[in-house]
C-alpha positions in Angstrom: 0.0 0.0 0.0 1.5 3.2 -1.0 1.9 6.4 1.4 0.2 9.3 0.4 3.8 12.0 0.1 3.2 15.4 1.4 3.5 17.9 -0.9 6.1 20.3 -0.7 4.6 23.6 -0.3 2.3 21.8 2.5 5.8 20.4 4.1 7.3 24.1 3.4 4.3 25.7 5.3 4.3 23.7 8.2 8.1 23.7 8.6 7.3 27.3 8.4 4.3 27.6 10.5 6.5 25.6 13.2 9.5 28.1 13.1 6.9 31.0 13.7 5.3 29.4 16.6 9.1 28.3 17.9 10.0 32.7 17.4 6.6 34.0 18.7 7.7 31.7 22.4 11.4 33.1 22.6 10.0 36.4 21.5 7.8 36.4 24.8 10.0 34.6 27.0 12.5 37.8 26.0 10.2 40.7 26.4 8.8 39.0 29.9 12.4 38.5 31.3 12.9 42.6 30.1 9.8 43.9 31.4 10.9 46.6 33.6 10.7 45.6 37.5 8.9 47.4 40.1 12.1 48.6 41.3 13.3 49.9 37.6 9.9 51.4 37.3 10.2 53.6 40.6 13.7 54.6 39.5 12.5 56.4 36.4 9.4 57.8 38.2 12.4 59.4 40.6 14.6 60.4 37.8 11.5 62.8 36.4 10.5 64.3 39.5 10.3 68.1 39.8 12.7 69.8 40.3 14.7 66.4 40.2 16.9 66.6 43.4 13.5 66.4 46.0 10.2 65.5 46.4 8.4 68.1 48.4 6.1 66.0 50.7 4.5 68.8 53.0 4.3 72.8 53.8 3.4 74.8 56.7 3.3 77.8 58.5 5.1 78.3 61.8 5.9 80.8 64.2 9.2 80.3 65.3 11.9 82.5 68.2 15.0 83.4 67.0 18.0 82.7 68.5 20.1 84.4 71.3 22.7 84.6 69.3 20.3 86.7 66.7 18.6 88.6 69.1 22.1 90.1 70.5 23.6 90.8 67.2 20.3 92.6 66.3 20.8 94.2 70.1 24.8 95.5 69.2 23.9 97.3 65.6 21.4 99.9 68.5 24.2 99.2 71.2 21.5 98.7 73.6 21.5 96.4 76.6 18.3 94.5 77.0 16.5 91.2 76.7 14.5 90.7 73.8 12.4 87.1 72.4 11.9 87.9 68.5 9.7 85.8 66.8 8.2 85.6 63.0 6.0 83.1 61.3 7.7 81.2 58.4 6.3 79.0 55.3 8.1 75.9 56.2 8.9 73.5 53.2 9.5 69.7 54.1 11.6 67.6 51.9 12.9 64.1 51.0 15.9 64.0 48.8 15.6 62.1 45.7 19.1 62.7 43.7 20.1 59.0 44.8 17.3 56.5 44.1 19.4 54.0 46.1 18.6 55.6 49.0 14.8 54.5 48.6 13.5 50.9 48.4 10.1 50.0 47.4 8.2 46.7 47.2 4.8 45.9 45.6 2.8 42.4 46.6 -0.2 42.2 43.6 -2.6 40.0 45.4 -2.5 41.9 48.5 -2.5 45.6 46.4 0.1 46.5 49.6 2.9 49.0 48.8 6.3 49.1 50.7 8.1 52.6 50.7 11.2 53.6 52.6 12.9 56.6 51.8 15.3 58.7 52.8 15.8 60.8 55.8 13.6 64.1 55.3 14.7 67.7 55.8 13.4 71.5 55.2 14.7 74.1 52.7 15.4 77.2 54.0 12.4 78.7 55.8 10.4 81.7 54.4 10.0 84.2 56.7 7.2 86.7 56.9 8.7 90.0 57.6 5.6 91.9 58.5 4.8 89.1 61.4 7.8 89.5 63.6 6.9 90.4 66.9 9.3 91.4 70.1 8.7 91.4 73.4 11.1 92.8 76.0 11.8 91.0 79.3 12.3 93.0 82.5 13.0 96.2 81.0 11.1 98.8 79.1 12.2 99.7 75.5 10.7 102.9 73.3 8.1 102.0 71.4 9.9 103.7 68.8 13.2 101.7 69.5 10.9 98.3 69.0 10.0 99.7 65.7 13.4 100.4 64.3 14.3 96.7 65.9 11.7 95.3 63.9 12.9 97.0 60.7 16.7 95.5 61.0 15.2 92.5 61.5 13.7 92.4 58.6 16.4 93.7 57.0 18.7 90.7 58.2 15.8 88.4 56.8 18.7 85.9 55.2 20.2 85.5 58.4 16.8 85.1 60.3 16.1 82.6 57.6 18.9 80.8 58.5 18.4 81.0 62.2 14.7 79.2 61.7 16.6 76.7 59.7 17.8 75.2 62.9 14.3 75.2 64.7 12.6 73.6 61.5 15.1 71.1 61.2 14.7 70.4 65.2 11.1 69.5 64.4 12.0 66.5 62.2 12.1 64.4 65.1 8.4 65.2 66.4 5.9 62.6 66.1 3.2 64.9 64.6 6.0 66.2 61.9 7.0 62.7 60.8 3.2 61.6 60.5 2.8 64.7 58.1 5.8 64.1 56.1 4.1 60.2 56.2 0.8 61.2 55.1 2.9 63.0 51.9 4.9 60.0 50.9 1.7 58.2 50.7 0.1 60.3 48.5 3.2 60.1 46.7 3.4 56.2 46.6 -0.5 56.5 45.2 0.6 58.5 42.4 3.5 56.3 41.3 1.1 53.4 41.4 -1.4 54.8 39.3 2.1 56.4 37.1 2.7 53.0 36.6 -0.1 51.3 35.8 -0.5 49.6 39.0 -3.8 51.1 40.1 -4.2 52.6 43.6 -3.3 51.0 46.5 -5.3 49.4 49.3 -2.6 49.6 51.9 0.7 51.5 52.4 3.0 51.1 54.5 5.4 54.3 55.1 9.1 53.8 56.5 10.9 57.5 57.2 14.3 57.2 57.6 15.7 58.8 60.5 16.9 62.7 60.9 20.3 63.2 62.7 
């Protein structure tokens, strides 16, 4: 009994039918082991954050006292002898640094839809003060009303320096338990974004780890 022989543009088709199939598996095997990682994902979200070096996670407004230290150089320039508390209300700007994305890990479990974000240590940019709101009271001696005023003027001329001086009191506040939840509650809004950024949809739990201020 003879064999029916496959033709050869049959044989040709299924040789090539079989190389396609063979292509179309490595082809997918290669774009899944490339797919970009969660990790890889939240680097480039970093790398396009504006302005690139921080993420700004939370602002307020506070009144803080200047220093002794200011308060007697702002005493010398009127050579007068007294004790003085000078104190201003300042836009205060709270930061995590983002120029090293090593600094940050992140971790994503699917089936729970639970995000893992630790970040850097925060910090504050320089604070903003509010010239017109500084305010001086005198302790245990009486000053000219008119003395006050011109006090109140140098002091606002020195604003740099005040700035500076409120520097050190913001940056003591980055310790405070109600601080740290505020600069939490702005890292989750930003972990919500990069979810949704990434195609991830939002989140049904987050969990926030600060790093530590020194």
């Amino acid at each position: 009994m003879n064999r029916e022989r496959i033709s050869k543009p049959v044989l040709l088709l299924f040789i090539l039918t079989l190389v396609l199939s063979i292509a179309t598996v490595v082809t997918v095997q290669v774009f899944s082991r490339y797919k970009p990682d969660i990790r890889s994902k939240f680097n480039l979200y970093l790398e396009k954050l504006e302005p690139q070096s921080m993420l700004v996670v939370a602002t307020t407004q506070e009144r803080y006292e200047a220093s002794k230290e200011f308060t007697a150089k702002l005493l010398a320039i009127f050579n007068i002898r007294a004790k003085i508390r000078l104190s201003a209300v300042a836009d205060v700007t709270y930061i995590i640094p983002a120029s090293d994305p090593s600094a940050w890990s992140i971790d994503w479990n699917s089936k729970a839809r639970k995000i893992v974000l630790s970040s850097p240590a925060p910090d504050c940019l320089l604070p903003a003060v509010h010239t017109e709101t500084i305010e001086i009271i005198t302790e245990n001696q009486n000053i000219l009303t008119n003395t006050i005023f011109k006090l109140k003027e140098e002091a606002a001329h020195m604003q740099a320096e005040l700035s500076n001086d409120f520097l050190v009191r913001a940056r003591a506040t980055l310790t405070e338990p109600a601080v740290r939840a505020t600069i939490e509650d702005g890292l989750k809004g930003f972990a919500i974004a990069f979810c949704e950024s990434a195609h991830l949809g939002k989140p049904t739990s987050i969990e926030i780890h600060l790093g530590e201020s020194h």
